[in-house]
Phi, psi and omega in degrees: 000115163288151189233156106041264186245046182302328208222138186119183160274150159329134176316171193254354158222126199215154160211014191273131182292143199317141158291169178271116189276016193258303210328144194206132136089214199045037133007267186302329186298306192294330192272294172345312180299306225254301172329318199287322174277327177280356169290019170287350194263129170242117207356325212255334189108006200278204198212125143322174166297096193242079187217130162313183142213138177244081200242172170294121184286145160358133151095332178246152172338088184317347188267016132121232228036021185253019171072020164322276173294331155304341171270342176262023175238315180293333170299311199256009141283001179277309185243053151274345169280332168322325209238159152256331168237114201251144163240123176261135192234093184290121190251086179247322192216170200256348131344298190315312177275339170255038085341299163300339161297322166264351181287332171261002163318290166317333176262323203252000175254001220310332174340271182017021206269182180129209192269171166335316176313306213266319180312306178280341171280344178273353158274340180280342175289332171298301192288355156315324176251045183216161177216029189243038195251139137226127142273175171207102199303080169282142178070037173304067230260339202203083201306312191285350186233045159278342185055230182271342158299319158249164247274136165018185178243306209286211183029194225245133164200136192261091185263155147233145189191240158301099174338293174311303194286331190277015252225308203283332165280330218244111178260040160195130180309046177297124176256131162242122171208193183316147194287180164249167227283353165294339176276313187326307167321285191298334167271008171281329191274346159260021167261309151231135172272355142309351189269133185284170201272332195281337215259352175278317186296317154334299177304277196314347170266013169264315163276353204067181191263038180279131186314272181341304182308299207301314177330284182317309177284342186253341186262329175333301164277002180267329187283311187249349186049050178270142181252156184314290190312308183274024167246300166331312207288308190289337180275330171301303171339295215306110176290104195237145178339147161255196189326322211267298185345281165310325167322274156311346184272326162315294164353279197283339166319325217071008168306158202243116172078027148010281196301332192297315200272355180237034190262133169100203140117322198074222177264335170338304170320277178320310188290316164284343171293334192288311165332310166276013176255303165268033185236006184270310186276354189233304171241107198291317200288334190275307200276335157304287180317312105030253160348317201268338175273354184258014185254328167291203192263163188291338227259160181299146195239162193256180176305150178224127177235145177210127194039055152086014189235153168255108180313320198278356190067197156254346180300307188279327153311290162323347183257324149124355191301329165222147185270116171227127165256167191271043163256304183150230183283146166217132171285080197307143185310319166283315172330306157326266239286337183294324172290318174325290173307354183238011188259096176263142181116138174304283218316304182273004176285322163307320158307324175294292194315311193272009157290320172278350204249339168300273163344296236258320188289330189280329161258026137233059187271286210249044163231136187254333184213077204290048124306313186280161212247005200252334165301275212006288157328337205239322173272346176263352170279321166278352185305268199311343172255343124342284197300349173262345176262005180249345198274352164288330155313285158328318164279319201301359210002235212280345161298333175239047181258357181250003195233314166329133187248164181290315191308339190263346169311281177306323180324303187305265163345331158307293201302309184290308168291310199309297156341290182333274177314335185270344140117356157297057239251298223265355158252349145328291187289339185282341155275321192286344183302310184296303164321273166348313175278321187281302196310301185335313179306295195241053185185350177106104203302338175271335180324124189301346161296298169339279209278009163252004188233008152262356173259343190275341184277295165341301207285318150005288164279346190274348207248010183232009201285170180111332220246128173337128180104311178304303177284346185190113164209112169067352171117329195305358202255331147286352180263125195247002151084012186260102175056010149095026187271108193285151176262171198287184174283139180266037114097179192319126191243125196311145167254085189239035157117180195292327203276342205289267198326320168284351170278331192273353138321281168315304141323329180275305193312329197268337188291280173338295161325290187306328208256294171304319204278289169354291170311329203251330159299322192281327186290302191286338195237356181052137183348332201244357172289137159346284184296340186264349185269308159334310200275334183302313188282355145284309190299345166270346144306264168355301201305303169337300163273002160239027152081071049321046224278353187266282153034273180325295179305335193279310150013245191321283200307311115031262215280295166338273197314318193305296215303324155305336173247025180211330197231355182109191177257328178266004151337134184262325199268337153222057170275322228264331166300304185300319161304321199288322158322290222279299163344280198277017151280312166304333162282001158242022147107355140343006202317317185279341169278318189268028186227313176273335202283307167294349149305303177287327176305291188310293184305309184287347176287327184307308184288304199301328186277333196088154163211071155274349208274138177299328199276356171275328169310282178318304159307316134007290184276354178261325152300337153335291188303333184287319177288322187279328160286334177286019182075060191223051164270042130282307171312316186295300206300329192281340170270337189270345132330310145258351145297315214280324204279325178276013163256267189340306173319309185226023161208003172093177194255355174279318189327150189294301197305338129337287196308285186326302166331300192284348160289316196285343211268310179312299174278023192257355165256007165287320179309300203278017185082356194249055208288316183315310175276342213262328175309299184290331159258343141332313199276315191288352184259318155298315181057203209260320175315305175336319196285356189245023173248033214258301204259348164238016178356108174281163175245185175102215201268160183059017176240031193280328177312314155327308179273349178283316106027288173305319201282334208249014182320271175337326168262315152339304170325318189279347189277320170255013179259342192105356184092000000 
């Protein structure tokens, strides 16, 4: 069947990725789409509300192999002259989805900036005054919780995801289930072109018509040239688990939902088992490596090269087992679950773990410091396979404490500051808690992994506080995972309002954290060691924030000379002391101590960091606050001005130090009498919305601007009182 746009160029904004030159049948499916969005055009031309759902009929596997997104990557090269604009929006998670969603921002908005927020209304208003659009939503797990993501009332839009949930959005309905069995045929035959129409026929009533399956088997005999008769010959071996096994081989694996991973499948099983048998006789390092991507995340993992080879090879690719693309590498989900479900044994499920754990440490070998802004891009892509190889780890009880490695150790803690910094503090704390407790388990509460990934879980909370979650979730905000030791009562919790009691939580827990690491560094390592002077000049920050602010100071001074007298002045650990001083002087009104002492901080980080590096940034802005209380607010407004352009430029416009920037830069023209403007930028950076979340912050994905907001009350009051 020909479309629309079989022939011509590409629409001038396209993202969709090459078809599948295999693609067969689904006719009718293809005409149902295109029918249901162009009946959207109406006598005058605009276009309505129009959207597909492209989901599993009744009855078949929700985790999909029926070709969902192949049939709708296949529409829209069929029908791209119908469009000017095609978008592909990976919706896996409502992050995800609105990153891509700014990624076309960028072509059809570029005007545009501000927060996220602002950024997509201003893109659903372009495409509002426009009607040559489709989007098209993949992996829709969860529809109602797209947010400010998801799509529009007008235009043309395809999701796929869930019968139900997309059923409420979408007011039509594509079921997807097995091809029938004449396509099943043309697509074994066009995988291989040796097979003949009876002996393709054979096949497919051996594997079933499920698209995947058939996939998996025609690039199989197309990769080894294995004839239809000797591959049959080989799945009658293949012994593959039934229901209650594979169930149990899940089980001990550490799958979460056992039944789940050994339920469904057809002939798919037998068909990756056999695959995984022969790539067992043929490259044993190949089929580990294998073992080791079904242990990773659904999200594409990236290329790995090691001495000039690409680790993951070409064998799984040629075999058809795994998919690359320019994200990177990919596992279809069933297929996961089949290999998972088939690591029969302790021995290969420990190989498997230490094959994903292999992987994940050869991409990330050459990140050093998960501070740079420059890493970022690269930890955010290995993050979701980090947090699934840790959440496996955790269940894996002594394999896999035998199998962790220091480099995954370390990655992991890359990974985890990174979260930090990056302004993801609840996603942070939902990895560093679980890591932390397991190392403890199995390596001990003095180990250095442990008391170092118990002060970054410390910072964590302390730099997030105010944010949902951080202070008390599930009891874990008492537990401190060193031999299972409850933290004390943090007493009587100030009434500033609803979030005080999770701030004043949060904080003792990180004080707790601190205080034990501390204790524990010191016994072994004595007071002038590096590392104990590290967690002390945290645990006085801590101190700080639940108003033991004299403490604090006696600390930080403390703590500052030894690091001076033992590492220098220009020490990057006791630069991190002298800012954390030069702060809680300025907040007890120091002002004139906390100005040489953050001067001398601000410079020396600058040589040493440069100063674009955020810990120069940051100092930056708290000397502001120090010059705007010493009555300098022209000094102030001129560092706060460049912090605010250079947060926006590289961290976005949600980050708190965006965020912070644009409070102090506000009140330092309230200082200068410019109370109107100091308004206006407060609104344009921020917006307006914050003010009815003050006393209820909501939570869940997009909403740290708010909560960030509720914590900053008290000055925002002043911003609007006039100072």
């Amino acid at each position: 069947m020909q479309g629309a746009g079989d022939s011509g160029r590409l629409p001038p904004v396209w993202n969709v990725r090459q078809r599948d030159p295999h693609f067969v049948g689904r006719d009718d499916e293809l005409v149902r789409i295109h029918r249901a969005l162009r009946g959207a055009a109406t006598p005058d031309g605009a276009v309505g509300a129009r959207g597909v759902g492209i989901v599993c009929a009744a009855g078949a596997d929700e985790a999909g192999g029926v070709g969902r997104s192949e049939l709708a990557v296949e529409y829209a090269h069929r029908y791209h002259g119908c469009y000017r604009l095609v978008w592909w929006v990976d919706a896996q998670t409502p992050a995800r989805a609105e990153s891509c969603l700014l990624g076309l921002a960028a072509i059809l908005v570029p005007a545009v900036t501000g927060p996220g927020t602002t950024v997509l209304r201003g893109l659903w208003a372009e495409l509002a005054r426009r009607a040559d659009w489709l989007l098209i939503y993949d992996d829709v797990d969860a529809p109602l919780d797209l947010g400010i993501a998801a799509p529009p009332d007008t235009g043309h839009v395809i999701m796929i995801g869930r019968a139900p949930e997309v059923g409420r959005l979408m007011p039509t309905l594509v079921e997807l289930g097995d091809l029938e069995r004449a396509d099943s045929i043309r697509l074994l035959r066009r995988h291989d072109t040796r097979a003949g129409e009876a002996e393709a026929a054979l096949l497919a009533a051996t594997v079933g018509d499920l698209p995947l399956a058939l996939a998996q088997a025609g690039r199989f005999l197309a990769g080894t040239g294995l004839s239809i008769a000797a591959y049959l010959r080989l799945l009658d071996e293949r012994h593959v688990p039934g229901t209650a096994e594979a169930a149990e081989a899940a089980e001990a694996a550490g799958a979460a939902g056992a039944a789940s991973e050994a339920s469904g499948g057809g002939g798919l099983p037998r068909i990756v088992a056999t695959s995984r048998a022969w790539l067992e006789r043929d490259s044993p390092a190949t089929a580990e490596i294998l073992d080791g991507l079904a242990f990773l995340a659904t999200a594409p993992f990236p290329l790995v090269v090691a001495d000039g080879v690409d680790v993951i090879g070409g064998e799984l690719l040629r075999l058809g087992l795994v998919w690359r693309d320019e994200a990177g590498i990919r596992v279809h989900p069933l297929v996961r679950r089949w290999l998972r479900a088939g690591l029969g044994g302790e021995d290969r499920r420990r190989r498997a773990l230490r094959g994903a754990l292999r992987l994940l440490t050869l991409a990330g070998r050459d990140l050093h410091d998960g501070a740079e802004a420059g890493h970022w891009s690269h930890l955010t892509r290995l993050e979701p396979h980090v947090r699934a190889v840790s959440a496996w780890m955790d269940t894996a009880g002594p394999a896999g404490a035998e199998v962790e490695s220091a480099e995954f150790r370390r990655l992991t803690l890359l990974v985890v500051g990174f979260l930090r910094r990056s302004g993801r503090y609840e996603d942070g704390r939902g990895l560093s808690g679980p890591v932390r407790c397991r190392w403890a388990r199995d390596l001990g509460p003095d180990h250095p992994d442990v008391l170092t990934a118990a002060v970054v879980e410390a910072s964590i909370l302390l730099d997030g506080l105010g944010v949902d979650g951080l202070g008390v979730d599930g009891g874990r905000a008492t537990e401190t995972g060193f031999g299972g030791a409850a933290a004390p009562s943090a007493g009587p919790v100030p009434a500033a309002g609803p979030t005080a009691p999770a701030v004043t939580a949060a904080a003792v827990t990180a004080q707790m954290l601190l205080t034990q690491a501390h204790s524990r560094r010191l016994r072994t390592l004595g007071p002038d060691h590096r590392e104990v002077l590290v967690v002390a000049s945290s645990l006085a920050r801590a101190h700080g924030e639940i108003g033991d602010r004299g403490e604090a100071v006696r600390l930080y001074r403390d703590t500052l000379g030894r690091q001076r007298d033992r590492f220098g002045p220009d020490d990057p650990d006791t630069l991190r002391s002298a800012h954390g001083l030069g702060d809680i002087l300025a907040r007890l009104g120091e002002f004139a101590e906390a100005d040489v002492l953050l001067r001398d901080t601000h410079a020396r980080r600058a040589r040493r960091c440069g100063t674009d590096h955020l810990d120069t940034q940051t100092t930056a802005l708290v000397l502001g606050v120090a010059l705007r209380g010493l009555g300098l607010p022209c000094e102030a407004r001129v560092l706060h001005e460049r912090v605010l352009a250079w947060a926006r430029r590289q961290l976005g416009y949600e980050h708190p130090q965006t965020l912070d920037a644009a409070l102090q830069l506000a009140l330092d023209l309230v200082a200068l009498g410019e109370v109107g403007r100091g308004r206006d930028v407060f609104t344009e950076v921020i917006g307006w919305e914050v003010f009815g979340w003050f006393d209820e912050p909501p939570t869940g994905p997009g909403t740290s601007v708010p909560r960030w907001a509720a914590r900053h009350r008290t000055e925002i009051a002043k911003l609007w009182s006039g100072g």
